[in-house]
PyMOL Python script that loads the backbone (N, CA, C, O; Angstrom):
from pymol import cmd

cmd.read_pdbstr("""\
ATOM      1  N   UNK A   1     125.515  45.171 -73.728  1.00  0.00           N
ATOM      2  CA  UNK A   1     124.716  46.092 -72.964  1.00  0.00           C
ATOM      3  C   UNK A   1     124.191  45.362 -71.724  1.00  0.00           C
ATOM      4  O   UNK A   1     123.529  44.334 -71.865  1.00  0.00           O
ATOM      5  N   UNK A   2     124.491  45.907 -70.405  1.00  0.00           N
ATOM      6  CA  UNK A   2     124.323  45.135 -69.185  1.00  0.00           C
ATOM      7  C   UNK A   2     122.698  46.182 -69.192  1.00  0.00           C
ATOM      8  O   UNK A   2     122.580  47.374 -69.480  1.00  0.00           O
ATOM      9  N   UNK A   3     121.510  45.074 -68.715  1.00  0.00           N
ATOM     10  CA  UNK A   3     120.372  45.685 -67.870  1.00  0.00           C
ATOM     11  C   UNK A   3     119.784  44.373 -67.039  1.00  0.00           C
ATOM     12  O   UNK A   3     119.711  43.207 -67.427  1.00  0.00           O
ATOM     13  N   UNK A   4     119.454  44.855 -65.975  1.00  0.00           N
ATOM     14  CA  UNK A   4     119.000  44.018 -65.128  1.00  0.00           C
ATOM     15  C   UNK A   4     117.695  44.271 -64.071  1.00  0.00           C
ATOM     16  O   UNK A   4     117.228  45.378 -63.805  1.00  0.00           O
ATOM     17  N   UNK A   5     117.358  43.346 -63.688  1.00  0.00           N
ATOM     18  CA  UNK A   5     116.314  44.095 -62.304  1.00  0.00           C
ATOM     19  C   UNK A   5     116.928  42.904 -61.032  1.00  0.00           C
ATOM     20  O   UNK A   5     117.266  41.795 -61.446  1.00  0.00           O
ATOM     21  N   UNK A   6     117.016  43.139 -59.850  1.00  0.00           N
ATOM     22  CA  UNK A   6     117.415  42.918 -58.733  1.00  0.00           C
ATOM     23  C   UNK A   6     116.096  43.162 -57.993  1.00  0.00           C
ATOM     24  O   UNK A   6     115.372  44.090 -58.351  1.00  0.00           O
ATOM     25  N   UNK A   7     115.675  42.162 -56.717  1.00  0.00           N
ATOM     26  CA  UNK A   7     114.494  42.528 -55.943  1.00  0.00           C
ATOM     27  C   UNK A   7     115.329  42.111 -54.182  1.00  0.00           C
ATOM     28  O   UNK A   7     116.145  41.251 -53.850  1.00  0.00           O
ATOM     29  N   UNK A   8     114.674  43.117 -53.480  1.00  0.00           N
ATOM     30  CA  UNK A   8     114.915  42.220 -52.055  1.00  0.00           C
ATOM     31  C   UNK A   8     116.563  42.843 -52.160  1.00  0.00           C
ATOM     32  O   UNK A   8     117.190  41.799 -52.336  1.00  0.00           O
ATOM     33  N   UNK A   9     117.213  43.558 -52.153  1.00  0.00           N
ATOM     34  CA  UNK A   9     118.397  44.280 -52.349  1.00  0.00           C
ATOM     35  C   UNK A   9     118.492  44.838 -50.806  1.00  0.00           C
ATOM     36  O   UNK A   9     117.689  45.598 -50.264  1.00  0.00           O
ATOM     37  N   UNK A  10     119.916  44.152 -50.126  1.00  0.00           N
ATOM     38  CA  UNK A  10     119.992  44.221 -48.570  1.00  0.00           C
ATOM     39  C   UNK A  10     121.379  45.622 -48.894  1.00  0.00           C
ATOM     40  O   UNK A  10     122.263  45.557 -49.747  1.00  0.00           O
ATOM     41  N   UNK A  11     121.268  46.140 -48.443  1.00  0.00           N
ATOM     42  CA  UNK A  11     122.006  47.689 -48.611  1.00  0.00           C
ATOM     43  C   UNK A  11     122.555  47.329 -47.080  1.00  0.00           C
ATOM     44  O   UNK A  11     121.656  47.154 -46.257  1.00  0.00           O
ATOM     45  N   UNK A  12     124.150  47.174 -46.520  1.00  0.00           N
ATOM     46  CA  UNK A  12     124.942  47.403 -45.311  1.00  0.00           C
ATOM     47  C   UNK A  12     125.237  49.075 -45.615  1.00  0.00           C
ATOM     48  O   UNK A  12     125.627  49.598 -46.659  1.00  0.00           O
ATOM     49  N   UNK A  13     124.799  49.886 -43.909  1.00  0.00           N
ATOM     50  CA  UNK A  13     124.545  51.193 -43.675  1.00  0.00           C
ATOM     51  C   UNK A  13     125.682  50.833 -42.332  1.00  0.00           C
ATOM     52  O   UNK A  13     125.602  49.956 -41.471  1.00  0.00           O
ATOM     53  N   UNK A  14     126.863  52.013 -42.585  1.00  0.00           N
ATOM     54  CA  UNK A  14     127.494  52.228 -41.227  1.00  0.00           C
ATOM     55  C   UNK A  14     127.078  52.668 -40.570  1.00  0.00           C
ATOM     56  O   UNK A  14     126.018  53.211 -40.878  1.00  0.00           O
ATOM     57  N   UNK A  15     127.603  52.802 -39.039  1.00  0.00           N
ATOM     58  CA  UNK A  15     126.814  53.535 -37.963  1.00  0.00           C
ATOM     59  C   UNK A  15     126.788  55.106 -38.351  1.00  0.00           C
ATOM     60  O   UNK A  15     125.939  55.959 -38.092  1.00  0.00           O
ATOM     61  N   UNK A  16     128.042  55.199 -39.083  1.00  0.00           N
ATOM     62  CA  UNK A  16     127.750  56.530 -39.282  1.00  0.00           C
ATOM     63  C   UNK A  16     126.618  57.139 -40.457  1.00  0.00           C
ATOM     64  O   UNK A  16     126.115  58.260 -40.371  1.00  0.00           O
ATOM     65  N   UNK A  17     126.400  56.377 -41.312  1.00  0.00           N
ATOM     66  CA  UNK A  17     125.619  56.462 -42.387  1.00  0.00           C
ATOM     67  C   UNK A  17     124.280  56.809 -41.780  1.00  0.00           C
ATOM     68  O   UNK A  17     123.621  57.824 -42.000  1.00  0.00           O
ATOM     69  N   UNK A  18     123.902  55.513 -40.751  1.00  0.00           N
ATOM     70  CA  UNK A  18     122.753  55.440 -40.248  1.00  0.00           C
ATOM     71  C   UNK A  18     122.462  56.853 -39.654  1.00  0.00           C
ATOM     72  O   UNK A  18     121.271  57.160 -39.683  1.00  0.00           O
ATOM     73  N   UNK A  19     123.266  57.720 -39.152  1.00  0.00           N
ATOM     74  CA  UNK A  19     123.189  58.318 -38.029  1.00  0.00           C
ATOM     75  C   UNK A  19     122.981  59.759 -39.228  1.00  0.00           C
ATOM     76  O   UNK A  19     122.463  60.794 -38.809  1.00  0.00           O
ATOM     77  N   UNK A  20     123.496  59.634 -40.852  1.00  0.00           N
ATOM     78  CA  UNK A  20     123.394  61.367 -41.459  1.00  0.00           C
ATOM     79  C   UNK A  20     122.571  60.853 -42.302  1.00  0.00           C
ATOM     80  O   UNK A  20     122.408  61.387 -43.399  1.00  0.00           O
ATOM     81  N   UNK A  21     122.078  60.019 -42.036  1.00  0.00           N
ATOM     82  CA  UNK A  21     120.224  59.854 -43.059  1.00  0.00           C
ATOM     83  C   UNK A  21     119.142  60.011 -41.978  1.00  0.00           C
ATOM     84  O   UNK A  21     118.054  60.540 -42.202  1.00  0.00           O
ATOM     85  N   UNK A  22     119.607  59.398 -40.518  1.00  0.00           N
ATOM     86  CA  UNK A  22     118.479  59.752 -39.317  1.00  0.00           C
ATOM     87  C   UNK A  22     117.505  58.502 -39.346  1.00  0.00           C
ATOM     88  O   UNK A  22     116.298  58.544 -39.586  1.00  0.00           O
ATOM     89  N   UNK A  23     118.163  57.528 -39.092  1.00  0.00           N
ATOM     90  CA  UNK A  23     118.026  56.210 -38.979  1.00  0.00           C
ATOM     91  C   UNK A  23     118.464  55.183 -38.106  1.00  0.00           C
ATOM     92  O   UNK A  23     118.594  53.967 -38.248  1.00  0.00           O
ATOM     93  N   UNK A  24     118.717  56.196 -36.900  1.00  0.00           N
ATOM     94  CA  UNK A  24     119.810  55.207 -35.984  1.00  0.00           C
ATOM     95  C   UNK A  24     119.488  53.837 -35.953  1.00  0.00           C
ATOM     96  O   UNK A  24     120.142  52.972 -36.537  1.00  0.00           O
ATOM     97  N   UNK A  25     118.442  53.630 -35.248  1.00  0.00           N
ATOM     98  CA  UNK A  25     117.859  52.547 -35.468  1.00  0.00           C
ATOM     99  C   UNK A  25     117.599  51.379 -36.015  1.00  0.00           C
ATOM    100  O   UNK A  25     117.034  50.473 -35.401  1.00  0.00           O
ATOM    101  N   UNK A  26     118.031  51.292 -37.345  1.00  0.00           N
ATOM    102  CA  UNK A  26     117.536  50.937 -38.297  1.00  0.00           C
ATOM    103  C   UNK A  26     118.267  49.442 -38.560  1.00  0.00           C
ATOM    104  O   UNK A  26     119.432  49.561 -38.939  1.00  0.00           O
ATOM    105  N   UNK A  27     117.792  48.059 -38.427  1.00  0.00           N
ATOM    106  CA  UNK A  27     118.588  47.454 -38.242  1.00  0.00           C
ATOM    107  C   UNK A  27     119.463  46.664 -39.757  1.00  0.00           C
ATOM    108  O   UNK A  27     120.534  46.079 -39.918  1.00  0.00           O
ATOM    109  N   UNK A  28     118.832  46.879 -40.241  1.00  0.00           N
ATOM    110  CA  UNK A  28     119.148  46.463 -42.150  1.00  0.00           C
ATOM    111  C   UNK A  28     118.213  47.672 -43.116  1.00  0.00           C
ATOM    112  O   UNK A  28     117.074  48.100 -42.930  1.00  0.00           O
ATOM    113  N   UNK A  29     119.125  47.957 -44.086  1.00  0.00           N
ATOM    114  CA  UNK A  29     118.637  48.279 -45.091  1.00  0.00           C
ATOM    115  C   UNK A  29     118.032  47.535 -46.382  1.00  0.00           C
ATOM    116  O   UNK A  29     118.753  46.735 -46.976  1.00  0.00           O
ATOM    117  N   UNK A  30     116.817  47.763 -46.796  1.00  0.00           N
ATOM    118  CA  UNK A  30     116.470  46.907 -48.149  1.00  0.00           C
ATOM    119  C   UNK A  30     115.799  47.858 -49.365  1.00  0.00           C
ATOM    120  O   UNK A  30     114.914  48.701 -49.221  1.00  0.00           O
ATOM    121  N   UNK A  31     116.192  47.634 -50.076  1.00  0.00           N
ATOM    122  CA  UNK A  31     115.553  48.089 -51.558  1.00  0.00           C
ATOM    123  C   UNK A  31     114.675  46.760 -52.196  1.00  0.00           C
ATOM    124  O   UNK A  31     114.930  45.557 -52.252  1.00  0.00           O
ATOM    125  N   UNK A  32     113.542  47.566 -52.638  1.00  0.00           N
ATOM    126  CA  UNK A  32     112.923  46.777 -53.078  1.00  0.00           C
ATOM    127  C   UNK A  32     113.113  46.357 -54.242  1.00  0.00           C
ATOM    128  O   UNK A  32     113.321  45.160 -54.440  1.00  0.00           O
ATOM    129  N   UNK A  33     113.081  47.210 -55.186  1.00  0.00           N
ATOM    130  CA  UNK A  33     113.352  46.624 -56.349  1.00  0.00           C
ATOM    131  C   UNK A  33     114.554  47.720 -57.318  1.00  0.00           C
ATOM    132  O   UNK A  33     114.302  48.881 -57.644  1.00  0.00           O
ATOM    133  N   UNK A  34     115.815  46.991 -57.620  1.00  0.00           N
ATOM    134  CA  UNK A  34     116.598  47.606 -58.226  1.00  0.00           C
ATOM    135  C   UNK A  34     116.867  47.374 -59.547  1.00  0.00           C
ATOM    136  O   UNK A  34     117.481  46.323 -59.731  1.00  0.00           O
ATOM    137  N   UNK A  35     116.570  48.105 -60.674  1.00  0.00           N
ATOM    138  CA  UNK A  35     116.759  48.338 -62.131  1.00  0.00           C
ATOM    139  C   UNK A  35     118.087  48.915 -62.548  1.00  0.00           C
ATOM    140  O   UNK A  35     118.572  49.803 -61.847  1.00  0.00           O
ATOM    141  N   UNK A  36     118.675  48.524 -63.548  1.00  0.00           N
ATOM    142  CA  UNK A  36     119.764  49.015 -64.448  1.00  0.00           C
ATOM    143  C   UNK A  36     119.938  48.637 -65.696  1.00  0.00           C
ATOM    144  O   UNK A  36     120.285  47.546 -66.148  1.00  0.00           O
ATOM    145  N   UNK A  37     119.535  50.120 -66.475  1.00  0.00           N
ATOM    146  CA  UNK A  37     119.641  49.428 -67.949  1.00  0.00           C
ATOM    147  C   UNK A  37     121.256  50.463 -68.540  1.00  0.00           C
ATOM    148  O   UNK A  37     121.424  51.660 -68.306  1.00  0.00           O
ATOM    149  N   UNK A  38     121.882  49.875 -69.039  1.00  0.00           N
ATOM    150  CA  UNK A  38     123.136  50.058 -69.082  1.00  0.00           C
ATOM    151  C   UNK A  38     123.168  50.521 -70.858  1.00  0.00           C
ATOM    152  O   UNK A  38     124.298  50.555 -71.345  1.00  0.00           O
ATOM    153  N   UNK A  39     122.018  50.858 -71.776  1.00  0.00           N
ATOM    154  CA  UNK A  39     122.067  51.434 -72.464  1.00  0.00           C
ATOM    155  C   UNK A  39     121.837  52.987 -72.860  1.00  0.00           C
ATOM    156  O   UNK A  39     122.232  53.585 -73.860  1.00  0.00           O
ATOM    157  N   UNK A  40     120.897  53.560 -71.505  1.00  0.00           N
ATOM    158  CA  UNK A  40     121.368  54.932 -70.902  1.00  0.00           C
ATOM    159  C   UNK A  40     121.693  55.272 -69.734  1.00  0.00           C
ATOM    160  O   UNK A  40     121.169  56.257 -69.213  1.00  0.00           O
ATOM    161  N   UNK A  41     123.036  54.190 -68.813  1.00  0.00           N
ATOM    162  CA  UNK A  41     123.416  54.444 -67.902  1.00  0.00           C
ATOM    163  C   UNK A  41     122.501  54.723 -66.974  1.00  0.00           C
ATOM    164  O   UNK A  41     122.546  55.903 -66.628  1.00  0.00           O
ATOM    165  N   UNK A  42     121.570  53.989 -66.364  1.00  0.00           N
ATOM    166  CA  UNK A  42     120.376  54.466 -66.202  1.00  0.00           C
ATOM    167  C   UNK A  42     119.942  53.559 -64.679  1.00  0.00           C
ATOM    168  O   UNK A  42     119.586  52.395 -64.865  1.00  0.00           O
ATOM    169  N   UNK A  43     119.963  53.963 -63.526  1.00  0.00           N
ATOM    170  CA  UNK A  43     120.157  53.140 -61.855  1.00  0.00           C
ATOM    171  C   UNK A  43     118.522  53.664 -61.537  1.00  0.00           C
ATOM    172  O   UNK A  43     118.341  54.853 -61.275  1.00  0.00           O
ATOM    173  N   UNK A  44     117.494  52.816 -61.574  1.00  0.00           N
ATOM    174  CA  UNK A  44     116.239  53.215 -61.080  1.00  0.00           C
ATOM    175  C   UNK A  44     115.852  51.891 -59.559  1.00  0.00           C
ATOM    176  O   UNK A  44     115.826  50.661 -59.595  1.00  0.00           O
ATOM    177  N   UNK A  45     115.558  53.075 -58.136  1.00  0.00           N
ATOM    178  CA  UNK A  45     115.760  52.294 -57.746  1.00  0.00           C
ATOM    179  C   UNK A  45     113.981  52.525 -56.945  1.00  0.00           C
ATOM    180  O   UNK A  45     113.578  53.626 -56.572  1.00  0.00           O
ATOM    181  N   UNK A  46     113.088  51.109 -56.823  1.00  0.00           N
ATOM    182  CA  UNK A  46     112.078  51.227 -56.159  1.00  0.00           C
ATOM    183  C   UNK A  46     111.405  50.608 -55.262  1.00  0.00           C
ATOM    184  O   UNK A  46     111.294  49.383 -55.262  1.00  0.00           O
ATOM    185  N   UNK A  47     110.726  51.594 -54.144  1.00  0.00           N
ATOM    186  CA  UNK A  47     109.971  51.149 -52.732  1.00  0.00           C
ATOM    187  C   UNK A  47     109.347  50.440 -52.948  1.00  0.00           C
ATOM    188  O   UNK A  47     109.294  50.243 -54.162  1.00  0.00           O
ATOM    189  N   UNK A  48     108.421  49.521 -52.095  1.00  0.00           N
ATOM    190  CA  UNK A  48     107.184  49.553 -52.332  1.00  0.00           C
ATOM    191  C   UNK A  48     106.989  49.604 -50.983  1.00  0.00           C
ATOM    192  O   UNK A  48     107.799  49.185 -50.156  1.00  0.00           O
ATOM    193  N   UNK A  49     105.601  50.265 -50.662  1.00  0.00           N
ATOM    194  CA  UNK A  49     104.783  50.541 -49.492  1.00  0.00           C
ATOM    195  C   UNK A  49     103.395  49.231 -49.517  1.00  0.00           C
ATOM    196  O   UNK A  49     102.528  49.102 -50.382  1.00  0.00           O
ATOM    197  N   UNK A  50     103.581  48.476 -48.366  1.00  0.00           N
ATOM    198  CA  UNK A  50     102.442  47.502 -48.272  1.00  0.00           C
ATOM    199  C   UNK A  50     101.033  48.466 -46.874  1.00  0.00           C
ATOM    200  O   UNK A  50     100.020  47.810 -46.631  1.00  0.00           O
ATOM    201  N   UNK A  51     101.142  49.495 -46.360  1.00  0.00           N
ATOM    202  CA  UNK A  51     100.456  49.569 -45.637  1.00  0.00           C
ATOM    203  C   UNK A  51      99.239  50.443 -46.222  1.00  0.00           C
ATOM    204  O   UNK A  51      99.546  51.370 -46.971  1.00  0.00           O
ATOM    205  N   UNK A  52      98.156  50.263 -45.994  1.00  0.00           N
ATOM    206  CA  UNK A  52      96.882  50.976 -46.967  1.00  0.00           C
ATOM    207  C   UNK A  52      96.794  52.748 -46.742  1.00  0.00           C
ATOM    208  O   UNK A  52      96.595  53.632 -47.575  1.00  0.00           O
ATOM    209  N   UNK A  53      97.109  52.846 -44.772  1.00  0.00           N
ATOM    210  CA  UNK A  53      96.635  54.162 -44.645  1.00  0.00           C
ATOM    211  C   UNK A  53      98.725  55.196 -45.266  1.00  0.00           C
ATOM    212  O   UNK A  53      99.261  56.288 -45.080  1.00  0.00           O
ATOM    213  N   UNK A  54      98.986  54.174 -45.824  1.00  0.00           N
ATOM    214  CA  UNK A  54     100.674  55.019 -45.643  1.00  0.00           C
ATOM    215  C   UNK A  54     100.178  55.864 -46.985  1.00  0.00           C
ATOM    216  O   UNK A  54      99.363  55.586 -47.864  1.00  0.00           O
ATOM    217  N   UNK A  55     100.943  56.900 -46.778  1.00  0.00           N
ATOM    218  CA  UNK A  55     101.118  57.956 -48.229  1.00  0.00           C
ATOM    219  C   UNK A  55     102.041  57.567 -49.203  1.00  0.00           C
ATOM    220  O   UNK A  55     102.307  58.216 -50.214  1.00  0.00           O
ATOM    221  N   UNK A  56     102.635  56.246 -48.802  1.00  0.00           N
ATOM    222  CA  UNK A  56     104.198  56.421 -49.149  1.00  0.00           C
ATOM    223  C   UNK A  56     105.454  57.470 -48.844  1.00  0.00           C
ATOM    224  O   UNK A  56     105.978  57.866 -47.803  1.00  0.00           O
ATOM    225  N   UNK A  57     105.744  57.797 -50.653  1.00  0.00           N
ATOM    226  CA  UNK A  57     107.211  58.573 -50.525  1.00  0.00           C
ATOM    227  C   UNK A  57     106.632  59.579 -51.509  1.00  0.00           C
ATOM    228  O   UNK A  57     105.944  59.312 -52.495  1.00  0.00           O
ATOM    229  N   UNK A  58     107.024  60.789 -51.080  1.00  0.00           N
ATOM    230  CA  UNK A  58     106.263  61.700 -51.971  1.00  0.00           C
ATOM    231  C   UNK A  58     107.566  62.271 -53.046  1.00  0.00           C
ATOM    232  O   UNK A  58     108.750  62.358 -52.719  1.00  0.00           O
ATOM    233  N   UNK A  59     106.964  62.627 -54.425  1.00  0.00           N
ATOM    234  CA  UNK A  59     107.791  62.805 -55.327  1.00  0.00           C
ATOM    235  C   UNK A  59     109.417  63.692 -54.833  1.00  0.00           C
ATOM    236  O   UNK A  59     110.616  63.460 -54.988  1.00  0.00           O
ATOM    237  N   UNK A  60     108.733  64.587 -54.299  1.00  0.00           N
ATOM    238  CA  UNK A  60     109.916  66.047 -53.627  1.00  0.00           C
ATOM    239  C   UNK A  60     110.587  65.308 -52.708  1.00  0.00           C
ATOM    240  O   UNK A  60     111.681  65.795 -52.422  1.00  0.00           O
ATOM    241  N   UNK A  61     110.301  64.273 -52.131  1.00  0.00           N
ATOM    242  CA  UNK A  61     111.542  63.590 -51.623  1.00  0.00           C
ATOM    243  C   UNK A  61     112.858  63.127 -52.892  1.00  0.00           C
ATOM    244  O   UNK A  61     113.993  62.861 -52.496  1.00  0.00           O
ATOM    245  N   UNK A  62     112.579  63.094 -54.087  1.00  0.00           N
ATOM    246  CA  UNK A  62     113.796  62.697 -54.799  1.00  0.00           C
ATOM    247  C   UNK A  62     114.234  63.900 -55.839  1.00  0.00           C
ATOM    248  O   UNK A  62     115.338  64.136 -56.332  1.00  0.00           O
ATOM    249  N   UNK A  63     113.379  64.358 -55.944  1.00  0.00           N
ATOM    250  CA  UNK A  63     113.474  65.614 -57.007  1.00  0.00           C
ATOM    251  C   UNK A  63     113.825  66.803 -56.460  1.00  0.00           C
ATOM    252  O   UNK A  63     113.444  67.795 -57.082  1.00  0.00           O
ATOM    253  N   UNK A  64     114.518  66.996 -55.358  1.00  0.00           N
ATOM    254  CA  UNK A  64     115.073  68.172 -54.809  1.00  0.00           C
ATOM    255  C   UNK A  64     114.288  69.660 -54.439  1.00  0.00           C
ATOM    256  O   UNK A  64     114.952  70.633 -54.082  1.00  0.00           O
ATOM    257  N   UNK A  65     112.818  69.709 -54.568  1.00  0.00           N
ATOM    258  CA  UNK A  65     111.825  70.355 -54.255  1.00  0.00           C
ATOM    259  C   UNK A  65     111.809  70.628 -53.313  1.00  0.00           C
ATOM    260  O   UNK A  65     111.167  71.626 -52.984  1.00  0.00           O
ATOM    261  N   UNK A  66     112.450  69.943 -52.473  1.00  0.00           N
ATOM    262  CA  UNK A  66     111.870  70.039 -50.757  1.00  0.00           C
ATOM    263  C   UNK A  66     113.465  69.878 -50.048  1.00  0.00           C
ATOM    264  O   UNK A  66     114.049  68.804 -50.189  1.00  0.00           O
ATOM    265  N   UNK A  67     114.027  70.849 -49.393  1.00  0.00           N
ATOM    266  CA  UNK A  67     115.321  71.058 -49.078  1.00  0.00           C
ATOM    267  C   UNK A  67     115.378  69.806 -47.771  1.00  0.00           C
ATOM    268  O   UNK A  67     116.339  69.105 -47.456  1.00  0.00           O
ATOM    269  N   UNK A  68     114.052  69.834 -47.207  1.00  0.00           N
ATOM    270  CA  UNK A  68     114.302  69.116 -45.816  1.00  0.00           C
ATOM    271  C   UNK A  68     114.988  67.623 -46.316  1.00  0.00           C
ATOM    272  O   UNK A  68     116.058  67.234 -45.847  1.00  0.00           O
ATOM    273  N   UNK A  69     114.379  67.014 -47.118  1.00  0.00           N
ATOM    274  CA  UNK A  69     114.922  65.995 -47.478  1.00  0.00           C
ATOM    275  C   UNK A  69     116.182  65.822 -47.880  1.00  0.00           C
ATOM    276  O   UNK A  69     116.759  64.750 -47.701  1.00  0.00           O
ATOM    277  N   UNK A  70     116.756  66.868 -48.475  1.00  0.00           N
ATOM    278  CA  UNK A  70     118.264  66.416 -49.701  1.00  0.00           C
ATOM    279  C   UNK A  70     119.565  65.633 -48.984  1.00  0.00           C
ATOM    280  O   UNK A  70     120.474  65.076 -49.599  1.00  0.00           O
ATOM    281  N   UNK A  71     119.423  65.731 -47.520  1.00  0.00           N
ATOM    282  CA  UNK A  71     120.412  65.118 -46.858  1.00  0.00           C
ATOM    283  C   UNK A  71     120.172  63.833 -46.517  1.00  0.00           C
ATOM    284  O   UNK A  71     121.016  62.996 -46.199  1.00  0.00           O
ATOM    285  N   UNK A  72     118.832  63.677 -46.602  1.00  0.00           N
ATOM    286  CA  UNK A  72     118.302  61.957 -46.378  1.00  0.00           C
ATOM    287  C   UNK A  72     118.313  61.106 -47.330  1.00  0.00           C
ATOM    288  O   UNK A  72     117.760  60.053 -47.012  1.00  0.00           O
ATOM    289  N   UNK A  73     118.735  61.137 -48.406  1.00  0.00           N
ATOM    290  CA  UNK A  73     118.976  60.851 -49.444  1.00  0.00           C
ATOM    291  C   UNK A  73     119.733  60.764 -50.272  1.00  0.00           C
ATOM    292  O   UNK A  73     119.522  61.635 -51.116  1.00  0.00           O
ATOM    293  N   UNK A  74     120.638  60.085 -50.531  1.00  0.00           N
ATOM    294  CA  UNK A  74     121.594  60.135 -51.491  1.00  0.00           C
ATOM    295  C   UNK A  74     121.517  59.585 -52.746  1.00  0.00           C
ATOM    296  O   UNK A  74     121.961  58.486 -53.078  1.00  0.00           O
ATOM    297  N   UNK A  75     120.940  60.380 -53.435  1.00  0.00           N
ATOM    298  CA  UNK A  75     120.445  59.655 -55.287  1.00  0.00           C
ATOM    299  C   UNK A  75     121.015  60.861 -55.847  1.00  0.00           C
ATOM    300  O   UNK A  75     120.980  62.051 -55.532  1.00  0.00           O
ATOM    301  N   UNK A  76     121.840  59.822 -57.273  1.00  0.00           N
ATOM    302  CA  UNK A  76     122.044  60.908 -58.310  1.00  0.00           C
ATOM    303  C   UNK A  76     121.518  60.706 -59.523  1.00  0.00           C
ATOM    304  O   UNK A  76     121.330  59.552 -59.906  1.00  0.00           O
ATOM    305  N   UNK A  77     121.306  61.426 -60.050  1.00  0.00           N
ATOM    306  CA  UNK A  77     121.344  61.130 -61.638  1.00  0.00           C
ATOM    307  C   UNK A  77     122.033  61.252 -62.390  1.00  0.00           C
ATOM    308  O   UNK A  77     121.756  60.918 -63.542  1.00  0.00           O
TER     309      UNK A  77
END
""", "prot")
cmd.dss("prot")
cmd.show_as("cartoon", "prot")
cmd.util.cbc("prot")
cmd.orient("prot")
């Protein structure tokens, strides 16, 4: 049974990638912290926000609640 955690996870984004998430800009991608427990197939992947006044990431950004998001995002379950 493979499970692991990964931190500091550098994600390469093509120009085109960059450009249908709306990120032109963006000069590297990073994940903060990446989980996989391979006894329920199971890819949890997480932010972290260091700034005090930030809101972060609000739930309906991953849970499909909120249509504006579903293209900025590519997570499955």
């Amino acid at each position: 049974m493979l499970t692991g955690v990964l931190t500091s996870v550098k994600v390469d984004l093509t120009k085109e990638e960059k450009v249908r998430i709306g990120r032109r800009s963006s000069p590297h991608w990073q994940l903060d912290i990446v989980d996989y427990s391979g006894h329920d197939n199971t890819l949890r992947v997480f932010e972290c926000k260091r700034c005090l006044d930030s809101r972060g990431v609000a739930l309906r950004v991953f849970d499909g609640s909120d249509a504006k998001f579903a293209e900025r995002f590519n997570l499955q379950r």
